[in-house]
N, C-alpha and C positions, 0 to 999 in steps of 0.2 A: 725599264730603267730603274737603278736603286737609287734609294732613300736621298744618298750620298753624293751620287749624280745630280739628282735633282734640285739639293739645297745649292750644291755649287755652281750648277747654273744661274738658280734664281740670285746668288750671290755675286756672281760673278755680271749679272747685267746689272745689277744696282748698284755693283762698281762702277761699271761705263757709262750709266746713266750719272753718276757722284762725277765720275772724270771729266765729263763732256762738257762745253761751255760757249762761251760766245766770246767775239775778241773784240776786245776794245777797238780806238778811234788809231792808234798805231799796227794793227793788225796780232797782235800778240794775244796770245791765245790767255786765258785764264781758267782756274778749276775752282770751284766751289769745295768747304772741307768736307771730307766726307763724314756721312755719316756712322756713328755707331748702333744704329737701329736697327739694323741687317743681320752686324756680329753679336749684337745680344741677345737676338731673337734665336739665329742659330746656335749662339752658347745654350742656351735653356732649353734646347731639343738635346743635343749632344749632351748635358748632365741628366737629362730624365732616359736617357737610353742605359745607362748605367746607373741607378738610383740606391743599389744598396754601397758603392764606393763614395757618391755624392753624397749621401746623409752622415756617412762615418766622418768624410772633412769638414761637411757643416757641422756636427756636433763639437770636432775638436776646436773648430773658430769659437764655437759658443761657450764651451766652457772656460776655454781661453780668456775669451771675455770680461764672461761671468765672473773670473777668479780675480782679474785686471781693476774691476769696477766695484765690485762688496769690497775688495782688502782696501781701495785706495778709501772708498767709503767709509769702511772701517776705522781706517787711520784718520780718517778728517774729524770724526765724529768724535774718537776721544782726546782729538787736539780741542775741538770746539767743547767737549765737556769740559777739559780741563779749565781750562779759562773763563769757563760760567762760573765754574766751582772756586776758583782763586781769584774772579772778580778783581775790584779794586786795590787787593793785594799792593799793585805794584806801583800804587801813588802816593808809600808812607814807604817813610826813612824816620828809622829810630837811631838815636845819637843817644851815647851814653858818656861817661867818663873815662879817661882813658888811665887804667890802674898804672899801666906801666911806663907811664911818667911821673907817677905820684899825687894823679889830681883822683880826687874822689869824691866829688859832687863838681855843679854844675851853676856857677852865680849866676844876679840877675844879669850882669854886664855879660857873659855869655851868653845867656838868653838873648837882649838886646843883641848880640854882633848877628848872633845866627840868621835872629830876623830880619837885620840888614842886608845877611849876604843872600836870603831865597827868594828875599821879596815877596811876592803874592801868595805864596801856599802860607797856608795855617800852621803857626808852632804852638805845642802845647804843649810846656814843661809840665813835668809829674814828680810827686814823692812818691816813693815806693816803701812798701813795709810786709807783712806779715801777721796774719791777726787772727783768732778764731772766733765768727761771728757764729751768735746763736738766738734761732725764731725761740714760735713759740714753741714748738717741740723739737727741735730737732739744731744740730748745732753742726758747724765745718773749716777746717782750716782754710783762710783762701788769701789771696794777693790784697792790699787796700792799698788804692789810688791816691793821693791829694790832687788836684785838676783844681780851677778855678773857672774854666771855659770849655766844659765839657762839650757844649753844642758845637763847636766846632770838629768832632769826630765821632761825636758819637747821636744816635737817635734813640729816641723814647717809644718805648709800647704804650707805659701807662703814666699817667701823670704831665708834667713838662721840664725840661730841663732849664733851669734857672742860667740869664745871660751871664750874671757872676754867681760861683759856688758859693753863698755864707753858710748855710746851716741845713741841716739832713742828710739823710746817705741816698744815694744813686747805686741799685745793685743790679747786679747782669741778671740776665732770662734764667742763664742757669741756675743760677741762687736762689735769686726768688722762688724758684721750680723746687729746689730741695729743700729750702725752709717752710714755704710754702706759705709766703709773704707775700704781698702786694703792697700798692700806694698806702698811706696813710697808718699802716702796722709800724712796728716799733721793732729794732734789732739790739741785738745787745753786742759792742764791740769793745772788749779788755774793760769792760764793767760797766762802759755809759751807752746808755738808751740812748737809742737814736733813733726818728723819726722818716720812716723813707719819703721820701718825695719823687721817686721817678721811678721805673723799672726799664731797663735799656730794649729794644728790639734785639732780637735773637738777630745773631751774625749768621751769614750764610758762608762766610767764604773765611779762610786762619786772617786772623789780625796777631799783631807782634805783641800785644796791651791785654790780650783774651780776655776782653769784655763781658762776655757770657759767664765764665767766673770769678769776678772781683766786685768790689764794691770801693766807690769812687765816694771820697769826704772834700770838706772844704781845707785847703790848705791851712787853713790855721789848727786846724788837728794834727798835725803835725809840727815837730820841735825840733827838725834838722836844719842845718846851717845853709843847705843846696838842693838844687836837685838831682835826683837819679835818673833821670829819662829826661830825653825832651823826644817830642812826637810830629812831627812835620806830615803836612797831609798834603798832598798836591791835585791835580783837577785832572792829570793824565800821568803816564808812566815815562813820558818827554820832560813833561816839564819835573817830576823826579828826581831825573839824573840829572839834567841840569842844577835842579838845586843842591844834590849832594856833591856835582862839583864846583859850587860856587860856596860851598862849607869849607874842602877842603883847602882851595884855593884863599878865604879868606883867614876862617877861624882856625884852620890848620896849617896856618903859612908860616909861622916862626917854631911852631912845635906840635905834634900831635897832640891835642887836648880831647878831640872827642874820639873817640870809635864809632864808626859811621856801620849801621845795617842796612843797604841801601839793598831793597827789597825787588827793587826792578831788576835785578841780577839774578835775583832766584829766579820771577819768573820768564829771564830772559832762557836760562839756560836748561827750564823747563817745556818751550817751547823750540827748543835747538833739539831736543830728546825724542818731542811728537813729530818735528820733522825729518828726523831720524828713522825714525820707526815705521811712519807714512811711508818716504822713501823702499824702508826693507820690505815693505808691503807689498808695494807695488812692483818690487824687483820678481819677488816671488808671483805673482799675480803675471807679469810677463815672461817668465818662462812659460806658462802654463800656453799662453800664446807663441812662443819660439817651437813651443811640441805641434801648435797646430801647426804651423807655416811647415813644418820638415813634411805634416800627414798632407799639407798642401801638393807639395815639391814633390814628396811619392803619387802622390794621386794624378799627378799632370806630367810627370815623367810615362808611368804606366799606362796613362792615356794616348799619350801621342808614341808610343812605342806600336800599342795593339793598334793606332787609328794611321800607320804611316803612309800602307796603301792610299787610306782613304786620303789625307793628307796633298798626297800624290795625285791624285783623282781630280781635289780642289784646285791643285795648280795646273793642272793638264786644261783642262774646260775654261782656264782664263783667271782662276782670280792669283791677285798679285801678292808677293813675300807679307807687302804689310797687312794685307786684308786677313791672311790668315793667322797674322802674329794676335792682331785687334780680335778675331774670333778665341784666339786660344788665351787671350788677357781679360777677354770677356768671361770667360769659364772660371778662371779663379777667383776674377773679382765678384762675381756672382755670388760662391759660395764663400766667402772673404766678407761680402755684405750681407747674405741671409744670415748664416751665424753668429753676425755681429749686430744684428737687430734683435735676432732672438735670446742671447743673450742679455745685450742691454734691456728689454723685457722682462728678461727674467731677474736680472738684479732689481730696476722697479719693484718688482712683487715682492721680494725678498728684503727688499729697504721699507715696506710697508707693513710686511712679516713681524720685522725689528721691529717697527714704530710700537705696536699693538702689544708683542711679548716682552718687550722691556719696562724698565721705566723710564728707559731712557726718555728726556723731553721732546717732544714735537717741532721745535723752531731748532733745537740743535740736531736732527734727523733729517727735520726737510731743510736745512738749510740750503740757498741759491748757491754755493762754494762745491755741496757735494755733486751739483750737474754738472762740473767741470770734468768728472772722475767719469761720467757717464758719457762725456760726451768724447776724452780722449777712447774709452777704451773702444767706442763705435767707429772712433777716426783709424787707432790703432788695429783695429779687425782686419778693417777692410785694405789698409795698409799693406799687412800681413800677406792678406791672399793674393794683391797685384803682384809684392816684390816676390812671394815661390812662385808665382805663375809666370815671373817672366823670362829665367831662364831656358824651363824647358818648349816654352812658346817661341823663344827668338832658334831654339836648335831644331826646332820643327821646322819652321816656319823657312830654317835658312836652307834646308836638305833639299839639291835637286829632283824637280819631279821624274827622271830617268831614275833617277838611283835607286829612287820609292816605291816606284813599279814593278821595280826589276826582282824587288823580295818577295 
């Protein structure tokens, strides 16, 4: 008796044994469902009888995968850089004057409405100028601030920032870094000595104000009638946009007077860009998977073409249309699921790979966001190999056993 006889037998009684049942209290018969432990057991003989066709489809699931799961990683990873790197960016709205109605600074009664209309976020009018400060060696053009409440936007490395500005200069990391300045040194700005008293924390992420190279005085160093900036800081990039439409709505309701740089736009539409990109990632990442389902759909066409006899055999000895659909759904999903375990394995290592050869940071690498990419492309694997295997499995599965024989 062959191989083939034999499995279908033993398949074919653990069918009758699955069908068989006891009848309830109105005499109606019932069946237990059956089980799949039979057909996956006989999948996994039927794929090791041909092992060099079965590893070439598991390979194409796995790279499939693989391609599915690093691109979609890829893309998360430099959505999540991006956004470490642009940081709080997007909780400052800089408001300027608006030239092209004729206003060109910004009174205190402006100041006051703006702070009426944001409410809670921090406004911080500014003068603006131009100035070439020079240490003790070394000298550079750069922006000069007037602020009066600098703590409200900015932080200190050295020194402390005074609650109101009266006297001394506040200079960015960068400055002090090229004069080569710190607390307590003296600068020299359009002829007067100035005494620093702070030096800002290096910025890690663009601010509109570029902090790192300017140096911030007390407003009374300045001799302008208004301000050139005002600087609103907010606590989230919600409450932002809300503030910048409670500007418009208020201080820009009979005429535009300020020009609004509402910053939460940039990084809105820098985040529309990475999930752009993520997406084209992933698109390309599932082709790679659509080539394996076709190497699926050859592999299980050509299987049940050379196995029809056998096929044949299975229904001749007793087992039914769906037992052998369940065996031959069993077969793709098998290799649908091995390549897509090995795969997602393999991106693991490969995402750990990254961690070590980049610099990329470690909490944006392992972040909890990029197992989602891992976990569709394991869902999509296996996916993949049920839907090619279930064509040529229901046309097997539906061919009479005379017809099958008979070839």
């Amino acid at each position: 008796m062959t191989d083939t006889e034999t499995d279908g037998k033993r398949f074919a009684r653990s069918g009758r044994s699955d069908a068989s049942g006891d009848s309830d209290a109105s005499g109606r018969s019932w069946r237990p469902a059956p089980s799949w432990r039979p057909a996956i057991a006989m999948a996994g003989r039927n794929l090791r009888r041909n092992r060099i066709r079965t590893v070439l489809a598991v390979l194409g699931v796995c790279i499939g995968v693989l391609a599915v799961a690093t691109l979609g990683i890829f893309g998360n990873v430099l959505a999540l850089g991006a956004d470490d790197a642009i940081g709080d960016v997007g909780t400052q709205i800089v408001l300027s004057p608006n030239a092209d109605a004729g206003i060109e600074s910004l009174s205190d009664a402006d100041v006051a409405e703006i702070r009426r209309a944001v409410g809670e976020p921090a406004v911080i009018p500014l003068y603006t100028d131009g100035a070439l400060v020079s240490g003790a060696t070394d000298q550079t053009f750069t922006t000069v601030y007037g602020v009066e409440e600098p703590g409200l936007a900015f932080e200190a490395a050295e020194g402390r920032l005074p609650e109101r500005h009266r006297q001394g200069a506040i200079v960015g990391a960068g400055i002090a870094s090229d004069l080569g300045v710190g607390v307590g040194d003296t600068v020299e700005i359009e002829g007067a000595q100035i005494r620093i008293v702070a030096v800002l924390a290096e910025t890690q992420t663009f601010s509109p104000v570029a902090p790192d190279d300017a140096v911030f005085l007390p407003e009374s160093a300045f001799a302008a009638d208004g301000y050139d900036q005002v600087l609103v800081v907010s606590e989230s990039g919600g409450e932002a946009r809300e503030a910048a439409e409670s500007i418009r709505e208020s201080v820009n309701a009979r005429e535009d007077r300020v020009d609004i740089f509402e910053l939460a736009a940039l990084v809105d539409e820098i985040d529309e860009f990475f999930d752009l990109l993520g997406t084209f990632l992933l698109g390309l990442g599932a082709i790679s998977l659509v080539v394996a389902g076709v190497s699926i759909l050859n592999v299980m066409l050509m299987s049940t073409v050379e196995r029809r006899q056998e096929i044949g055999v299975m229904r001749a000895v007793g087992i039914r249309k769906r037992d052998v659909l369940r065996v031959l759904l069993a077969e793709a999903g098998l290799i649908g699921a091995i390549g897509a375990v090995l795969g997602t394995v393999l991106t693991a290592l490969i995402v750990l790979g990254f961690l070590f050869a980049t610099p990329a940071e470690t909490a944006v690498v392992l972040d909890p966001t990029n197992g989602y990419y891992l976990l569709l492309a394991l869902v999509f694997g296996v996916g993949v190999g049920l839907i090619s295997g279930a064509y040529p499995a229901w046309k097997a599965a539906s061919e009479r056993p005379v017809e099958a024989l008979r070839d």
